[in-house]
C-alpha positions in Angstrom: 141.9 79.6 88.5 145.9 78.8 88.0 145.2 75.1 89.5 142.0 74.9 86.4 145.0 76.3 83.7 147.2 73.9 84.4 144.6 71.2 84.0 143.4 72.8 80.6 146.7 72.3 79.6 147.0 68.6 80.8 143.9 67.3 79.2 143.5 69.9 76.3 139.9 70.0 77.5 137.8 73.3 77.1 135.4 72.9 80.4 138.6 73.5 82.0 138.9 76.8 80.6 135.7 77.9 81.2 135.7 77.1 84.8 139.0 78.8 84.7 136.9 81.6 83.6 134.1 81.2 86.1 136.8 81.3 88.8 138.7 84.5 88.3 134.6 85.8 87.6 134.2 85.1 91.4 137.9 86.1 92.2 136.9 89.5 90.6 133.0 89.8 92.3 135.3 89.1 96.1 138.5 90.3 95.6 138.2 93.0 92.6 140.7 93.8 89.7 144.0 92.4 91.2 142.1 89.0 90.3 143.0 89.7 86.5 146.7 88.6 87.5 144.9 85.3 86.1 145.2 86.9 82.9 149.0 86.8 81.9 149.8 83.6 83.9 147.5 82.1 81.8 149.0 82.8 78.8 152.7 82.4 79.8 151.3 78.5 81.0 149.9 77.9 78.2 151.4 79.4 75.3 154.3 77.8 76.8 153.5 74.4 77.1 154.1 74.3 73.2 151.3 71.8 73.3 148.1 73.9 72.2 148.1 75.8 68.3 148.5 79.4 68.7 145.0 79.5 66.8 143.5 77.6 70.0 145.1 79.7 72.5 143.4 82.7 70.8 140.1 81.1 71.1 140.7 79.7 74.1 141.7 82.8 75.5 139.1 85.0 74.2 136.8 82.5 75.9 138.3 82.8 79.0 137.7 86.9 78.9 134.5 86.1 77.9 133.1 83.7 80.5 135.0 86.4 83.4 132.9 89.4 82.1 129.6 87.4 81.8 130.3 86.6 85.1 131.5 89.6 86.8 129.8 92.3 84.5 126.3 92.0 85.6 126.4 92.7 88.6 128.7 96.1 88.5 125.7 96.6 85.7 123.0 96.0 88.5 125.0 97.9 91.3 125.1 101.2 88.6 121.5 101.0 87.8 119.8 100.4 91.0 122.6 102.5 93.3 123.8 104.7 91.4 125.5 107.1 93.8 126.5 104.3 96.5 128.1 102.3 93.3 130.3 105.6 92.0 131.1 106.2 95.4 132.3 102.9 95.8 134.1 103.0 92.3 136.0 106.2 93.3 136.4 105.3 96.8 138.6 102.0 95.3 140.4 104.2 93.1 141.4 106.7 95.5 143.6 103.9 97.5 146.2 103.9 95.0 146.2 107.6 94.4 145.8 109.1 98.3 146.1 107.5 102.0 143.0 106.2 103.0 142.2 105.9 106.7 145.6 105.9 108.2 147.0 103.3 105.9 150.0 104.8 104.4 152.9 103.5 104.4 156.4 103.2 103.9 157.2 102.7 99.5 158.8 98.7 100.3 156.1 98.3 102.9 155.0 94.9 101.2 158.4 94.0 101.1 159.2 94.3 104.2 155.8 92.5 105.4 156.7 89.3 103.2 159.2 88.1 105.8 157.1 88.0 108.3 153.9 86.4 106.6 156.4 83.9 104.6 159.4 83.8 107.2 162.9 85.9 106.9 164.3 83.8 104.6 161.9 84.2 101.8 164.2 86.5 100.2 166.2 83.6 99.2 163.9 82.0 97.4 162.6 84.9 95.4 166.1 85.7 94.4 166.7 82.4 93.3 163.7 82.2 91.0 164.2 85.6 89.8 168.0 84.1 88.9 167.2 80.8 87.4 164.0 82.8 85.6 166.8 85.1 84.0 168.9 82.6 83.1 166.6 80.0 81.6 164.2 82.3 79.9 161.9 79.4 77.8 160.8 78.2 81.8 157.2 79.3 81.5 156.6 78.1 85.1 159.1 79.9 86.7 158.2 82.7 84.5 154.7 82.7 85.5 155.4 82.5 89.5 157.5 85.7 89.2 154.6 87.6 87.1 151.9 86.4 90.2 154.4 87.4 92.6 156.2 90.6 91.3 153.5 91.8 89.7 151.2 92.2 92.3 154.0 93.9 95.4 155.1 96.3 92.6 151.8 97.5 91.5 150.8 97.4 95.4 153.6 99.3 96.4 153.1 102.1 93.8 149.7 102.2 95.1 149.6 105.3 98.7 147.3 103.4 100.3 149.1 99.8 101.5 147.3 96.8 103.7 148.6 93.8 104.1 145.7 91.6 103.1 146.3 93.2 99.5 149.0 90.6 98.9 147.4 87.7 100.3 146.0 86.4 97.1 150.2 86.1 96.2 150.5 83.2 99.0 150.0 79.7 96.7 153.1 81.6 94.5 155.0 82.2 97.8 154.6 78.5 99.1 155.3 76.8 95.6 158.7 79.2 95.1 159.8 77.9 98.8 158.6 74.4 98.4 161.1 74.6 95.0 163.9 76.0 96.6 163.5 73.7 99.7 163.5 70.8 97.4 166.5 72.4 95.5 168.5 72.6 97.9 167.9 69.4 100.0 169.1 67.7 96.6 172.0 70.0 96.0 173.7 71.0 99.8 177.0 72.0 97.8 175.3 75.2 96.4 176.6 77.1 98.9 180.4 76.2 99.7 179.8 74.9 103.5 176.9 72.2 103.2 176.0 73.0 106.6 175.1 76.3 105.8 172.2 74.7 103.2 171.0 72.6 106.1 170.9 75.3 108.4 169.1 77.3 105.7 166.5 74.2 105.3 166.0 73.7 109.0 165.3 77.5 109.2 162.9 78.1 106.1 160.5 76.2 108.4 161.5 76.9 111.6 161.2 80.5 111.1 157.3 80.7 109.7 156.5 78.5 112.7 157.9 80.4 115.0 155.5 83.4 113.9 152.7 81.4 113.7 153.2 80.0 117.6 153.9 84.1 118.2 150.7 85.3 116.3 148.6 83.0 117.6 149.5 83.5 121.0 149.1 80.1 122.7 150.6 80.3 125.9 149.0 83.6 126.6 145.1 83.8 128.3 142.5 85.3 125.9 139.8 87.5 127.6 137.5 85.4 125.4 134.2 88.1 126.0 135.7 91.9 126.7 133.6 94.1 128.4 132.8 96.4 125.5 131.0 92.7 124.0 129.4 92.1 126.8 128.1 96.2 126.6 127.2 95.6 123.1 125.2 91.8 124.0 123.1 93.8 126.4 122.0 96.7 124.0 121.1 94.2 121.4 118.7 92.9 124.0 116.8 96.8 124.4 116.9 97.2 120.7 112.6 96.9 120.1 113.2 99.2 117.0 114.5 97.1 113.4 115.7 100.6 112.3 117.8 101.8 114.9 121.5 103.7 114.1 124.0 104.2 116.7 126.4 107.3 116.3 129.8 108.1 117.4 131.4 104.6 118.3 134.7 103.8 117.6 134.1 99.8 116.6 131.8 100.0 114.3 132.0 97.2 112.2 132.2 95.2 115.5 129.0 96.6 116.6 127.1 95.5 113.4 128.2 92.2 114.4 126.6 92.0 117.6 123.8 94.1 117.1 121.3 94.5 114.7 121.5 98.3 114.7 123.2 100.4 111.5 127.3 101.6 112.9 128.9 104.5 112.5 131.7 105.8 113.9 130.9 109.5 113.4 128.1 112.2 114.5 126.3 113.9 111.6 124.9 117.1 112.3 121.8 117.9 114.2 119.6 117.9 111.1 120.5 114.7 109.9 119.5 112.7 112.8 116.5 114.4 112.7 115.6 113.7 109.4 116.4 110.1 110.1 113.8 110.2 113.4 111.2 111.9 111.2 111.7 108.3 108.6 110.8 105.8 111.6 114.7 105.5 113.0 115.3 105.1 116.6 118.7 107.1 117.0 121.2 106.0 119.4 124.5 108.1 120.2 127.4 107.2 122.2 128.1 110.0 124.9 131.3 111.3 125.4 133.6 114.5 124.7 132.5 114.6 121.2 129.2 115.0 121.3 127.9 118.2 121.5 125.0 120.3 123.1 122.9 120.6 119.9 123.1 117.3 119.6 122.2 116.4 123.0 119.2 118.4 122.9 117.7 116.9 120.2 114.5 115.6 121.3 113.8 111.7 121.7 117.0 111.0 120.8 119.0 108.3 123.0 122.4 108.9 124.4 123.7 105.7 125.7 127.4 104.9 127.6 129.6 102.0 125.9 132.9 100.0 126.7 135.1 100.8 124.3 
């Protein structure tokens, strides 16, 4: 969507806006509201440029709204009238993660903050200080202006938010590698901005050094991989007895891995007796994981299959 701006801008052409709409559409449909961030960089691009009348960047804008809700709206309108109850539990469900700590996932307030150095290197700091300098100091940039709204603006409304994950941010990333890209470039032409020039190479050498040395880390390449675990190769061979379509398994800790492999419904939970009998009495074949948890009642329910998986 940012790359179809700038290109609106360069050839003054409107399909370019409305594909720009189009794209933050999808970006909303896959990656929700943090996709409006589209919004403001838009306008600081463009009203910036000085080459579009403020009268066209109105209209241009309010196409671009227009073309995102035509393309996002129906289907939270189809969601709402054919699930009702699954699509306000989903709606409240995303609102609770900025207001409580969902599934384990609070963290620490500067948590993003702290994450950036090691998804960008240790020395991105430098960067982002120097854009939020030269940002200060020449104002009437709108470029730099609109790299520190996509960056800042997403990690400080992330880091209000309880709930914190670090795949939040990742739609921040093309902001991160321009800002570094400039500095880089900055400073290979101007090694006297810090007083030793052998501190600027050192700090060039290391802006790629370090991110590499994470990725080598990360992805583990001198280590051996145990390529097919044994709770896989469990959840291969129950795939194969599965005769019935409808079949839920109960009380497994990877459930989300076991839809994966299986084609049976995943939870990691046991509801009570009643339930799973309610479910038997639709045409479901009921599967539960037996350990600890489960309990007598729910061992004794009739036709009901207790099963032992890798975990």
């Amino acid at each position: 969507a940012v790359y179809l701006t700038i290109r609106f801008i360069e050839t003054k052409r409107s399909s370019f806006n409305w594909l720009c709409g189009l794209a933050t559409g999808c970006a909303i449909l896959s990656k929700w509201l943090p996709a409006l961030i589209v919004l403001p960089v838009w306008l600081v691009l463009v009203y910036g440029s000085k080459e579009i009348p403020l009268k066209r960047i109105v209209r241009e804008f309010l196409v671009l709204v227009l073309v995102t809700i035509m393309v996002a709206l129906p289907w939270q309108v189809y969601i709402h009238l054919v699930f009702p109850n699954e699509a306000l539990w989903e709606s409240t469900f995303n609102t609770s993660h900025f207001f409580s700590e969902i599934e384990g996932h609070g963290k620490p307030l500067l948590y993003h903050f702290d994450k950036i150095r090691i998804v960008y290197g240790e020395l991105i700091y430098l960067p982002l200080v120097w854009i939020m300098w030269n940002t200060i100091r020449k104002r009437m940039n709108p470029k730099r202006l609109a790299l520190v709204i996509w960056i800042f603006v997403p990690l400080l409304f992330f880091t209000l938010a309880k709930t914190k994950m670090q795949a939040y941010t990742l739609f921040v990333a093309p902001a991160f590698f321009i800002v570094t890209a400039q500095f880089f470039v900055y400073l290979h032409r101007n090694p006297s901005f810090f007083y030793y020039q052998w501190i600027s190479f050192l700090i060039l050498i290391l802006l790629i050094a370090l991110p590499f040395r994470y990725s080598i880390e990360r992805c583990k390449l001198f280590q051996p991989v145990e390529r097919e675990p044994s709770w896989v190769v469990d959840l291969k061979t129950l795939n194969k007895m599965i005769h019935n379509k409808q079949t839920v398994i109960f009380n497994y800790s990877r459930p989300i891995e076991a839809m994966f492999y299986t084609d049976a419904i995943v939870y990691e939970n046991t509801p009570e007796p009643d339930k799973i009998i309610d479910l038997q009495r639709k045409g479901y074949s009921v599967l539960v994981v037996d350990n600890e948890k489960v309990t007598k009642m729910v061992k004794g329910i009739p036709e009901i299959g207790l099963i032992r998986l890798s975990e």
